[in-house]
KEKE-3310 file (N, C-alpha, C; in steps of 0.2 Angstrom, whole numbers, plus 5000, padded with zeros to 4 digits):
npx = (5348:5358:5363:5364:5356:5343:5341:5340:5330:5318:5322:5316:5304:5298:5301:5292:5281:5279:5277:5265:5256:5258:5252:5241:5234:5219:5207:5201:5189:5179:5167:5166:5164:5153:5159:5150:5136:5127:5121:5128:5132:5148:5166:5183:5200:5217:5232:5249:5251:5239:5236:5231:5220:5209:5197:5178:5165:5150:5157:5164:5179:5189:5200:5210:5217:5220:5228:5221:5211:5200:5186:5176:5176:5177:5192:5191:5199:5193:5199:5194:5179:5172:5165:5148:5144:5156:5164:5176:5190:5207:5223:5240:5254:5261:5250:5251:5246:5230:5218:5206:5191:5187:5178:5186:5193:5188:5176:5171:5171:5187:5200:5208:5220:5227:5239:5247:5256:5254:5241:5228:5229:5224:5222:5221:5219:5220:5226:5217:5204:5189:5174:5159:5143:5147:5160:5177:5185:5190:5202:5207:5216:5234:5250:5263:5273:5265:5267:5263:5249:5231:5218:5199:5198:5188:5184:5174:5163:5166:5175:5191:5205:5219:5234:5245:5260:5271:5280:5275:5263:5245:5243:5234:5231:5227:5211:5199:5195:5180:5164:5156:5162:5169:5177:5187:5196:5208:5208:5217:5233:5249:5260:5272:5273:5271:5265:5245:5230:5212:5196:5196:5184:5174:5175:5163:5152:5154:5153:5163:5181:5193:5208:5226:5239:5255:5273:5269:5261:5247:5237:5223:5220:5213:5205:5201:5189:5183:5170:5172:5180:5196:5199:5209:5226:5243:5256:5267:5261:5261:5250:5233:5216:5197:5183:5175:5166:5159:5161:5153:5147:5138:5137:5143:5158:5171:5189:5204:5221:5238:5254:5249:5236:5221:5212:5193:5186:5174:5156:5150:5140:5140:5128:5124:5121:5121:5133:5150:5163:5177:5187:5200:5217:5231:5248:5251:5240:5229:5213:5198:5182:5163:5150:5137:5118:5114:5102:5092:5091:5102:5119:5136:5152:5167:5183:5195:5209:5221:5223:5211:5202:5185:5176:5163:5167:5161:5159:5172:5177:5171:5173:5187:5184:5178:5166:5152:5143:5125:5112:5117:5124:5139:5141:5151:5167:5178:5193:5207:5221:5239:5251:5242:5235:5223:5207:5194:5177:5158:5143:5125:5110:5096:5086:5090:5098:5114:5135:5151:5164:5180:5193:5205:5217:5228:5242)
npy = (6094:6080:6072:6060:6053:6057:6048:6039:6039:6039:6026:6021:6023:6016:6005:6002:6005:5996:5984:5988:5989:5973:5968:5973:5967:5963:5950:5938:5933:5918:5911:5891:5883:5871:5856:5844:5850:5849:5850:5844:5834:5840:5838:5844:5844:5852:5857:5861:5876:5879:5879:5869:5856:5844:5836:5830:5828:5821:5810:5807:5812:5826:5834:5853:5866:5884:5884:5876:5878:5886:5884:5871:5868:5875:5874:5864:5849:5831:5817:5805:5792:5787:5783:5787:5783:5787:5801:5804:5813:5816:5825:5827:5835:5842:5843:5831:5820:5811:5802:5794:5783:5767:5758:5742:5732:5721:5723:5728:5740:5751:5757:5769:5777:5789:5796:5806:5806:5791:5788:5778:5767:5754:5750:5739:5728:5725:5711:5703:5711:5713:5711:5724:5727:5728:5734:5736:5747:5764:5777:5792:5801:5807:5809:5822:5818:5810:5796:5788:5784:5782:5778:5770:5754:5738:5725:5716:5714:5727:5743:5748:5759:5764:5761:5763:5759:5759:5750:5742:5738:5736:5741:5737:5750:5750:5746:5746:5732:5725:5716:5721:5723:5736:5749:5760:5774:5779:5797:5809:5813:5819:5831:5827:5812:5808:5806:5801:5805:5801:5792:5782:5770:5771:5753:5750:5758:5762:5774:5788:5791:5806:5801:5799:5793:5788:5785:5770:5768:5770:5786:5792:5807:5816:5812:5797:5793:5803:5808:5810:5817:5816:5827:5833:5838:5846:5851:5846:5836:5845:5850:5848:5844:5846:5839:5840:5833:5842:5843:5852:5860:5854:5852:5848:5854:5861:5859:5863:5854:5858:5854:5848:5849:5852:5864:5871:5878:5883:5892:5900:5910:5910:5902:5890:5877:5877:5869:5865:5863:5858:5856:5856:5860:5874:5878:5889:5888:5892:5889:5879:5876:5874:5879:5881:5877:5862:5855:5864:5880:5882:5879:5889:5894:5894:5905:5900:5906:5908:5922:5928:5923:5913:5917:5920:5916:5925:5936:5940:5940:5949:5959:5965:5969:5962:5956:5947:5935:5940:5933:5922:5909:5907:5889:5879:5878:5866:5864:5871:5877:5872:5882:5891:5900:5899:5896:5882:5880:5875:5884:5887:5892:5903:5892:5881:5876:5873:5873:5879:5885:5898:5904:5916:5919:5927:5931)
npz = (4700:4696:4681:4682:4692:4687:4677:4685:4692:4682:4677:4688:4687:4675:4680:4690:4684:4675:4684:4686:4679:4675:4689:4688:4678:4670:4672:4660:4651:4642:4633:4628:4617:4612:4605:4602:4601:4609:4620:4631:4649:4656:4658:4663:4661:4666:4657:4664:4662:4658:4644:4638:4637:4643:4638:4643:4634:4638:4636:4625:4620:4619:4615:4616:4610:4610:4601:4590:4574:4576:4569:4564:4579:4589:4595:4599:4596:4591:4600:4602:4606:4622:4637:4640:4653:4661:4667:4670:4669:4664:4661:4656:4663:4652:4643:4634:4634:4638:4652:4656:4651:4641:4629:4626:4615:4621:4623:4635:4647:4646:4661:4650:4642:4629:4620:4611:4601:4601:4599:4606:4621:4630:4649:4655:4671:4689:4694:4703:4697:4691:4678:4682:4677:4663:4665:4669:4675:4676:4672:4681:4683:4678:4681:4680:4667:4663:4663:4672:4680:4688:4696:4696:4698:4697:4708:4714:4727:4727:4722:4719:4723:4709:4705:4689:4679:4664:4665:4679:4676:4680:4697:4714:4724:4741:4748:4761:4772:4770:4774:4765:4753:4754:4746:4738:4730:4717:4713:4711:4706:4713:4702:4704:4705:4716:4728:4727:4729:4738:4739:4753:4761:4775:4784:4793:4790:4776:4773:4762:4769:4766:4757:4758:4747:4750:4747:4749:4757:4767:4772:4782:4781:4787:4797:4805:4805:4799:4787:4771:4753:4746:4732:4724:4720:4725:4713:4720:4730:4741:4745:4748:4739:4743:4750:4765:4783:4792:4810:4817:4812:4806:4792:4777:4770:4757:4760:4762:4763:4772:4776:4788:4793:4792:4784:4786:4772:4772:4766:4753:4755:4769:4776:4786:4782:4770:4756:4749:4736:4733:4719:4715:4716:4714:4712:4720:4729:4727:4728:4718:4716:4721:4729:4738:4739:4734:4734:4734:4731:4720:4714:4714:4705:4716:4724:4731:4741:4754:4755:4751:4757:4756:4742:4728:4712:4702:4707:4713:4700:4694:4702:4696:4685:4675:4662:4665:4654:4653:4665:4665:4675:4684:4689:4694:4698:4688:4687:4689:4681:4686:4688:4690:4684:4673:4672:4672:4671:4672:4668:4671:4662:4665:4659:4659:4651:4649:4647:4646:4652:4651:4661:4660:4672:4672:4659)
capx = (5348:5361:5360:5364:5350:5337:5341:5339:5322:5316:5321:5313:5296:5298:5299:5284:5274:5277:5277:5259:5253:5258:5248:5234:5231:5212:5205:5200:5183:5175:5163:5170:5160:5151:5159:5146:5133:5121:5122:5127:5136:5154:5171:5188:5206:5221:5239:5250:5251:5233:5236:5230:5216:5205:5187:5175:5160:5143:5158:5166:5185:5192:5208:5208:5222:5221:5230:5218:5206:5191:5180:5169:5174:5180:5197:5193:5199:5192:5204:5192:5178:5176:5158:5144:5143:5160:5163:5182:5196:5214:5230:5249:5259:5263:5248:5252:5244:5225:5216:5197:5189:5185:5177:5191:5193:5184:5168:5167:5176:5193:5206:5214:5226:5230:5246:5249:5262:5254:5236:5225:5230:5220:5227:5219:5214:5221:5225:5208:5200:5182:5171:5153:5139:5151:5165:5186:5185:5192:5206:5205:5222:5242:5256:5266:5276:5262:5269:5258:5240:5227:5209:5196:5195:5182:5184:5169:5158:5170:5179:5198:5211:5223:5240:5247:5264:5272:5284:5272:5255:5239:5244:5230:5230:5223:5204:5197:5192:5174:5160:5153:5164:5170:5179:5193:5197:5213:5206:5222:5240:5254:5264:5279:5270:5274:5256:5241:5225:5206:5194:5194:5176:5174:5172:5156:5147:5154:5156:5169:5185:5198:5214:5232:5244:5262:5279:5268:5256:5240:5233:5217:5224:5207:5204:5198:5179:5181:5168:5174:5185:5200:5199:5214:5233:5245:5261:5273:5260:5261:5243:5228:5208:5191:5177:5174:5161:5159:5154:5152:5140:5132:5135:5150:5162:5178:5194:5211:5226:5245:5256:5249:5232:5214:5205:5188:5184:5164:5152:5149:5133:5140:5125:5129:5117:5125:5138:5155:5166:5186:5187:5207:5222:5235:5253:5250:5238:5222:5206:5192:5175:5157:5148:5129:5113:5116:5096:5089:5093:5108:5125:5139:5159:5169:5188:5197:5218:5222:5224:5207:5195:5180:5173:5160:5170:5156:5160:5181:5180:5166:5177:5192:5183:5176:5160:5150:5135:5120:5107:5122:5128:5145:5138:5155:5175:5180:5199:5213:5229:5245:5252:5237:5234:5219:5201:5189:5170:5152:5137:5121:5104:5087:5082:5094:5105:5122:5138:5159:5168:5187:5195:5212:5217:5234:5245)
capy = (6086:6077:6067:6050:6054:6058:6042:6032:6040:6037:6019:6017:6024:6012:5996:6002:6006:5988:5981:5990:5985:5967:5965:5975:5963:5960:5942:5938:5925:5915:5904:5886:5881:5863:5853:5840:5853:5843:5853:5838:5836:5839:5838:5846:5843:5857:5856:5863:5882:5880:5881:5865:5856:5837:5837:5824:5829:5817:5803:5808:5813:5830:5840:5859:5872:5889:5886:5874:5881:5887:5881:5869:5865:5879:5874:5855:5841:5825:5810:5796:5790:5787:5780:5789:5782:5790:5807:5805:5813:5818:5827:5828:5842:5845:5839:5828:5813:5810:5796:5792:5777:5769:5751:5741:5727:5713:5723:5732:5749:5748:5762:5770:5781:5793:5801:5811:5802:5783:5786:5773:5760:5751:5751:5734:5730:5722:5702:5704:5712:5710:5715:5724:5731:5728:5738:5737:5753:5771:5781:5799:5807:5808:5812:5827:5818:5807:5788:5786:5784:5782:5779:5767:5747:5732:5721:5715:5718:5733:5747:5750:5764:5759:5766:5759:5764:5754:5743:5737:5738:5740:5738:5740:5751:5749:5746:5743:5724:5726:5712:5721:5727:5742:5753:5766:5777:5788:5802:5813:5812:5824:5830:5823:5804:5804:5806:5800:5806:5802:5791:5775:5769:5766:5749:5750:5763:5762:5780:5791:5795:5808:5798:5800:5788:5791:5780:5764:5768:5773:5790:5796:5811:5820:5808:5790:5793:5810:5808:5817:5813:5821:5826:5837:5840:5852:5846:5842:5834:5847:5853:5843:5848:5841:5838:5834:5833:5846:5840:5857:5863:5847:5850:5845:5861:5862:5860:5864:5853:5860:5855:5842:5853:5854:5870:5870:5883:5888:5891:5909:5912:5909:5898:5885:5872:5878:5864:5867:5858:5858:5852:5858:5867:5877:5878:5893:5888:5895:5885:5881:5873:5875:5882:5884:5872:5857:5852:5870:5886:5878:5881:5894:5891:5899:5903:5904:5906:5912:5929:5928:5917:5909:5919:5920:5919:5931:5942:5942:5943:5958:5966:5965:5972:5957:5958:5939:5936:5941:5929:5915:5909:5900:5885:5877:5877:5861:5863:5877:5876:5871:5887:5897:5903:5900:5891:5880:5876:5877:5887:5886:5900:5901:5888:5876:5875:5874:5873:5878:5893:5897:5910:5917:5927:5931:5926)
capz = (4700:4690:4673:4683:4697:4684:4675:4689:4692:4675:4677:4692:4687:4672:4684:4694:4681:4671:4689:4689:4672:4678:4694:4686:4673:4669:4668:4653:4652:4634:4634:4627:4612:4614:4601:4601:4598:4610:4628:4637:4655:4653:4662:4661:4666:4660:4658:4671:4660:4656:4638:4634:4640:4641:4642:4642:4633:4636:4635:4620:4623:4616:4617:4616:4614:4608:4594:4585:4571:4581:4565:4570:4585:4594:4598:4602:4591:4594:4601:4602:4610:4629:4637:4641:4660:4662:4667:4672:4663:4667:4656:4657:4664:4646:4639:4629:4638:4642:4653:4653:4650:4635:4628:4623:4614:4626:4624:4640:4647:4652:4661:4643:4640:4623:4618:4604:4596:4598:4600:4613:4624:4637:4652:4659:4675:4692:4696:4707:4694:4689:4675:4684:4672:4657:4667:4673:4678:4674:4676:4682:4682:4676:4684:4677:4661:4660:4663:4679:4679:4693:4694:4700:4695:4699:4711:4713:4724:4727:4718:4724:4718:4706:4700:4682:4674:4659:4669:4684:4674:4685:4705:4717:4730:4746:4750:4766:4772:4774:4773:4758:4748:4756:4742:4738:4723:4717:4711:4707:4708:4711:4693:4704:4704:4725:4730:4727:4734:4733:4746:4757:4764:4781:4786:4797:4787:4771:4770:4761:4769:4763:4760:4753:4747:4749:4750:4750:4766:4768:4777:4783:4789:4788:4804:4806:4805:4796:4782:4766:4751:4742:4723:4720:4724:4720:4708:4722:4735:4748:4746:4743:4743:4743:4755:4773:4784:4799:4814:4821:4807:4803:4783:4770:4767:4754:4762:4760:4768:4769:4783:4793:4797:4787:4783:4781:4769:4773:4760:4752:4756:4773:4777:4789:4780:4763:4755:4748:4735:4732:4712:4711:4717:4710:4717:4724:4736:4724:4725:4716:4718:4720:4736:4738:4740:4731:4734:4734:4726:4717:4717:4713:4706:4720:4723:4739:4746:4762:4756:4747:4760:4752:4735:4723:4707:4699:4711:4712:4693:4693:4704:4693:4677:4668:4661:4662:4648:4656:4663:4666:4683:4685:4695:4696:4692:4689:4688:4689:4682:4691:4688:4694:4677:4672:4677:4669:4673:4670:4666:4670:4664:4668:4657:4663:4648:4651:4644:4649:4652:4652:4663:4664:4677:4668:4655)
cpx = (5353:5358:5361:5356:5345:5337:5338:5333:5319:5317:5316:5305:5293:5298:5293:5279:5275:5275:5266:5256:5252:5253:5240:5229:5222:5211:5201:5194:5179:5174:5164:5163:5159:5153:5156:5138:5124:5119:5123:5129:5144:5159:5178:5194:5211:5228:5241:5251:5245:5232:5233:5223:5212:5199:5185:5165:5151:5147:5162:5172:5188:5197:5208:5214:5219:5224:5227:5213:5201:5186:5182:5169:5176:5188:5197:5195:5198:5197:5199:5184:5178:5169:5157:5142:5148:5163:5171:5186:5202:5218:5235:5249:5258:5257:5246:5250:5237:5223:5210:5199:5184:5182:5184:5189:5188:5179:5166:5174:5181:5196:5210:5219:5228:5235:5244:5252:5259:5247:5232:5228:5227:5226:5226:5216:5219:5222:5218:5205:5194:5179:5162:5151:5145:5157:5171:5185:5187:5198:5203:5210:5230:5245:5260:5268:5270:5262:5268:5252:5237:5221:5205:5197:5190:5185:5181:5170:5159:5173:5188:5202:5216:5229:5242:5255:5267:5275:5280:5264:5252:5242:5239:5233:5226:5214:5203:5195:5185:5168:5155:5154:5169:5174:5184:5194:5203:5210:5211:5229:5244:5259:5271:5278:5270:5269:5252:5234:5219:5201:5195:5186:5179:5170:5165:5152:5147:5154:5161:5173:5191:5204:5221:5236:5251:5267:5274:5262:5251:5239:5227:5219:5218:5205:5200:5193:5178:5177:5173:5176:5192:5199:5206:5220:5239:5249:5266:5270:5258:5255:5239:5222:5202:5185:5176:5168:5162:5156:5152:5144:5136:5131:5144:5153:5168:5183:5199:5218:5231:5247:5255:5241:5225:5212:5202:5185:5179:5162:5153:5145:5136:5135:5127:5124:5119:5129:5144:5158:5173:5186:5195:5211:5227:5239:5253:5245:5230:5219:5200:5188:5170:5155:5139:5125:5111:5107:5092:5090:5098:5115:5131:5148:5159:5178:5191:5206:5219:5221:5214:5201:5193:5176:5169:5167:5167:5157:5168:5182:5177:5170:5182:5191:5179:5170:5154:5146:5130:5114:5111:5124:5132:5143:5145:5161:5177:5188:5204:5219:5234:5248:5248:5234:5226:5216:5198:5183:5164:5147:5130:5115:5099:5082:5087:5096:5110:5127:5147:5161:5175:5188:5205:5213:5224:5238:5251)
cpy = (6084:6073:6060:6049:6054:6052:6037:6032:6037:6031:6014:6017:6019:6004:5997:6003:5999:5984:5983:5987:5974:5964:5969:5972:5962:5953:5944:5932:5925:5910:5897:5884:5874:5859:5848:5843:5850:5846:5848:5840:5835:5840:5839:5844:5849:5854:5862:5870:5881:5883:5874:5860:5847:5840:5832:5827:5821:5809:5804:5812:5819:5830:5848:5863:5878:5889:5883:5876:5880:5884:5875:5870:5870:5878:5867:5853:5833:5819:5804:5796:5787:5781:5785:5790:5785:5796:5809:5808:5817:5820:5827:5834:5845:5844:5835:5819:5814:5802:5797:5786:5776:5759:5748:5733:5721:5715:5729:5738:5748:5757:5763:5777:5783:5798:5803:5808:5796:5781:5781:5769:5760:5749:5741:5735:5725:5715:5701:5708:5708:5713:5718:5729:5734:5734:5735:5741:5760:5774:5789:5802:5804:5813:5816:5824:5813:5798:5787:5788:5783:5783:5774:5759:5742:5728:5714:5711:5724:5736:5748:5756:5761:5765:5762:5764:5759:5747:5739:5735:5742:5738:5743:5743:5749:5750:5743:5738:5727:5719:5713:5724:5731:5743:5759:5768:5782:5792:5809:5811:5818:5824:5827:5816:5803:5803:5807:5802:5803:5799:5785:5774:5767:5760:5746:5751:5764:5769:5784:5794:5799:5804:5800:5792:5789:5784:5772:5764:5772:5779:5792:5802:5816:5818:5801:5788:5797:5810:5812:5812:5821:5821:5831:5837:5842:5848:5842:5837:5837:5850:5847:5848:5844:5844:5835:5837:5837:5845:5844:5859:5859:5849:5850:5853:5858:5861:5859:5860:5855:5858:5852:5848:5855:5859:5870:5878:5888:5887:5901:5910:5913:5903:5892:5877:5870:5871:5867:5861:5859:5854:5850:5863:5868:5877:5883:5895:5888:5888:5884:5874:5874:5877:5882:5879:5867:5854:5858:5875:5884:5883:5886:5892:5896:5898:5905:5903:5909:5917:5931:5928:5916:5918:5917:5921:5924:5938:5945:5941:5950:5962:5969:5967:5969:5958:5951:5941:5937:5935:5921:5913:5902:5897:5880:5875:5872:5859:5871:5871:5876:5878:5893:5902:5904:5892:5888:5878:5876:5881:5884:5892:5898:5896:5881:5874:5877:5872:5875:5886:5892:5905:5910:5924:5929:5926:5924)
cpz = (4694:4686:4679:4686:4693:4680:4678:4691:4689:4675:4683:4693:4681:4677:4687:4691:4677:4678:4692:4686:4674:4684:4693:4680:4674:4669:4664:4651:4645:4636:4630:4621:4613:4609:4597:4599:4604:4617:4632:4642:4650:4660:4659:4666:4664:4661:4662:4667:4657:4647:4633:4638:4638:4641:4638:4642:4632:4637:4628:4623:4618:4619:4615:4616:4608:4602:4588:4582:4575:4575:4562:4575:4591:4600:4598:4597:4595:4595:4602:4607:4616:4630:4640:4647:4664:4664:4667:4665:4665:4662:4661:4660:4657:4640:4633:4628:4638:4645:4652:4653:4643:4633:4623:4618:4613:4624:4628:4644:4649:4655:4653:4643:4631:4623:4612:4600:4593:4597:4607:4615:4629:4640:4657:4666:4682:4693:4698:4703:4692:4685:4682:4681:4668:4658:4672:4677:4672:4677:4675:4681:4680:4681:4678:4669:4660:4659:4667:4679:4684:4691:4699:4696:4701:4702:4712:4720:4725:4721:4724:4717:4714:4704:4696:4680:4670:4662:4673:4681:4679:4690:4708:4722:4738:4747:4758:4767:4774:4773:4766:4754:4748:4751:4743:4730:4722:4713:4707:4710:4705:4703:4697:4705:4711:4728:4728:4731:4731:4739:4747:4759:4771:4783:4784:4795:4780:4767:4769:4765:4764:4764:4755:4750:4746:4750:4751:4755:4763:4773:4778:4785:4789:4796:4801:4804:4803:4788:4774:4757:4749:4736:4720:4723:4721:4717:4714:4730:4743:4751:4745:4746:4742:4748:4758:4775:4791:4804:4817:4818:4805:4793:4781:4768:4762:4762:4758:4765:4765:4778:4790:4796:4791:4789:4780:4776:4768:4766:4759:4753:4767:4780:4783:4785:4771:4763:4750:4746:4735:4727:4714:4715:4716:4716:4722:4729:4732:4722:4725:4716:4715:4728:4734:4742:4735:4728:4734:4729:4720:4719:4713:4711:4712:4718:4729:4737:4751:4761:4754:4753:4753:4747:4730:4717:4702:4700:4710:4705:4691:4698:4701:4685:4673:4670:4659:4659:4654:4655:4665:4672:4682:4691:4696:4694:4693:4689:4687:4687:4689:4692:4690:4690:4674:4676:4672:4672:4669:4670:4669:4669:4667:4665:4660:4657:4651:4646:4647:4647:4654:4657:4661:4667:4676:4665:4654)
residu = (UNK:UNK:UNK:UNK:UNK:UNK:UNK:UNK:UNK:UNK:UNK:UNK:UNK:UNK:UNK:UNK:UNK:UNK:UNK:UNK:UNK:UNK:UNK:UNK:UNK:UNK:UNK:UNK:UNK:UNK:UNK:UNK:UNK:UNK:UNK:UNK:UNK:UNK:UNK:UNK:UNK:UNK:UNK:UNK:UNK:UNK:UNK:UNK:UNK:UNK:UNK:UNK:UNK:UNK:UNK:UNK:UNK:UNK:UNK:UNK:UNK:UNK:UNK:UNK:UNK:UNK:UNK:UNK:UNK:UNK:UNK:UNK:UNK:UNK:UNK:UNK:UNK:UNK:UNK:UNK:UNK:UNK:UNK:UNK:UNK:UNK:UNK:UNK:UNK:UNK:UNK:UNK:UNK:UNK:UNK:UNK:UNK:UNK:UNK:UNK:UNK:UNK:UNK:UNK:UNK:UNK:UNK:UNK:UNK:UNK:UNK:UNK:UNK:UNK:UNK:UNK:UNK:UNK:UNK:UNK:UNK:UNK:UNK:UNK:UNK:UNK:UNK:UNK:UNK:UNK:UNK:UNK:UNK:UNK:UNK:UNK:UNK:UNK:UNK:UNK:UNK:UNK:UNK:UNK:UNK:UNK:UNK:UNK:UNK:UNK:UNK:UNK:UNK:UNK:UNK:UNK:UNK:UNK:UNK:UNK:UNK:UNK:UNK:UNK:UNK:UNK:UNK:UNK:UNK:UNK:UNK:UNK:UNK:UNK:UNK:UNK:UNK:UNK:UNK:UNK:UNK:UNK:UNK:UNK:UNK:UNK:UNK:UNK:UNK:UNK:UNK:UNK:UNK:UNK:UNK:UNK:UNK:UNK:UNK:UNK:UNK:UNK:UNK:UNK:UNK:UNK:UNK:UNK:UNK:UNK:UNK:UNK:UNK:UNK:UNK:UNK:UNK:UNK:UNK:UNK:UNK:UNK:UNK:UNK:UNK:UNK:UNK:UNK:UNK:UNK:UNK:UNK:UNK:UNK:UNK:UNK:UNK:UNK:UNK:UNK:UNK:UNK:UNK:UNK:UNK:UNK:UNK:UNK:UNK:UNK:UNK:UNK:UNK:UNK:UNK:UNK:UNK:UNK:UNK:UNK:UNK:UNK:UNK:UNK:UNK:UNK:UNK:UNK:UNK:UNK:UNK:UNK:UNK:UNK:UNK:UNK:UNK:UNK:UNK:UNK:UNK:UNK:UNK:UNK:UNK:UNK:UNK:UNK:UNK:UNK:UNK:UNK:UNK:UNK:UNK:UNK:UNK:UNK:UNK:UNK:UNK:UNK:UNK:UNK:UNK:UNK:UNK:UNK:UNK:UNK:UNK:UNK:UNK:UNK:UNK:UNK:UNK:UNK:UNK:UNK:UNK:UNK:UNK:UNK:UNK:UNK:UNK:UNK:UNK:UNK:UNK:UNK:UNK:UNK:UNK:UNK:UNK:UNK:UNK:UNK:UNK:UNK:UNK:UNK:UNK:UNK:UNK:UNK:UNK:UNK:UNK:UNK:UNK:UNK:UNK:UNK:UNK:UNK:UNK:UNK:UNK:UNK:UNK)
# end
């Protein structure tokens, strides 16, 4: 064998074996210390490399990166108070942006907005806007750089979606004409600002549909009468996820849309009485939730992709090496990075404390 051919060996066994090392990564899972010290409920958002993070503990507004001193707070620093009645919260792409809602000014809660650089600003509220029970409303999400917001505002005696950016302010989206009310909310929006997702009510019934917003128009494109909503969608719009209503199985699963075509996701238990949620999804198709009995046993994070189906995350990380605390059951992920990097959710033990967990499924 010559000297080149043995080199080229040697170099080849070197790509396969980094090439091993790489796809054989371990995930990596730590439990998110409470800031607040209080076990309240809590809520998370990430940035699009999951290295940076919102959360909305009890109502109180942190930020979280890895890089900030873990003592006291485990990485958060506090940005501000929010409310209490609140849960929403949203970041940047780069996070350097958060929304929430916060009491402003007047008295009563408005859509706000925190940067880094300027600190809060309220975001105000629609022409037709109305205060009810000392509320504008809330935003829930940012688009990529952060100069587009969305959320919910008051109408009154309805709720409607709203998008805000410096130049136009608040403009409402569409809500349905109904004789009482009937409501709409955007719930997320693409990191490229083009769509919107989140639900309509129907009419008749006043039940949630999944809707998008694109180029100015409204879709239902679940169906017409298809109970559900959307709560996530990827950075450029082409995915989105949430939950619809099965009319086959008679109960609420996850879905996935790509491509003009909803997949219902099932539940992990398989169950057909089971329910199934869709928080979030990553560019790459990965998403994550909750699965189980909402009003029974309780409920489970899960993580699905095509290649994957519907999983237990307990399971698809104990397969892959990780070692969760004993006694804890991840009841459900509330958000994945864009990148597909890492996960964020919650805990729940046998006493029914709870509290947050971080994953990363590589770095």
């Amino acid at each position: 064998m010559n000297k080149r051919r043995v080199v080229r060996l040697l170099l080849c066994c070197i790509v396969l074996l980094t090439m091993s090392v790489a796809w054989g990564q371990t995930p990596t899972f730590q439990l998110l210390i409470d800031p607040t010290g209080s076990g309240t409920w809590v809520n998370y958002a990430l940035s699009h490399d999951g290295k940076v993070m919102a959360a909305n503990y009890g109502g109180s507004i942190y930020r979280w990166t890895p890089d900030t001193p873990k003592f006291p707070f485990g990485g958060f620093s506090f940005v501000g108070p929010g409310n209490f009645l609140n849960s929403e919260i949203g970041i940047s792409s780069d996070g350097t942006t958060i929304v929430s809602a916060r009491t402003g000014p007047d008295g009563n809660v408005n859509p706000a907005m925190w940067k880094q650089s300027t600190g809060w600003i309220d975001l105000g509220h629609p022409a037709n806007g109305c205060i009810l029970d000392g509320q504008w409303g809330g935003g829930y999400a940012l688009n990529g750089d952060g100069t587009v917001a969305v959320g919910l505002a008051w109408y009154c005696p309805g709720a409607e979606g709203f998008v805000w950016n410096r130049t136009n302010g608040m403009t409402s989206l569409s809500h349905p004409a109904g004789p009482y009310g009937t409501s709409s909310r955007a719930s997320a929006i693409s990191a490229d600002g083009r769509t919107i997702v989140g639900f309509s009510e129907d009419p008749p019934t006043g039940v949630r549909r999944p809707v998008r917003w694109f180029g100015g128009k409204t879709y239902l494109f679940a169906g017409l009468h298809t109970p559900g909503e959307a709560s996530g969608v990827s950075s450029d719009g082409s995915q989105i996820v949430g939950q619809v209503w099965d009319f086959t199985a008679s109960s609420s699963y996850a879905f996935h849309y790509a491509a003009g075509k909803v997949t219902s996701l099932g539940t992990i238990s398989g169950i057909q009485f089971d329910q199934s949620y869709a928080n979030a999804v990553a560019d790459n198709g990965t998403t994550v939730g909750w699965s189980g009995d909402p009003f029974g046993v309780g409920i489970q994070a899960f993580i699905w992709s095509p290649k994957l189906g519907m999983q237990s995350l307990s399971h698809y990380l104990h397969q892959r090496g990780v070692l969760l605390p004993y006694g804890l059951t991840l009841t459900s992920a509330l958000d994945i990075s864009a990148d597909g990097s890492t996960i964020v959710g919650v805990w729940q033990d046998a006493n029914y404390r709870q509290g947050g967990w971080m994953v990363r499924l590589k770095k």
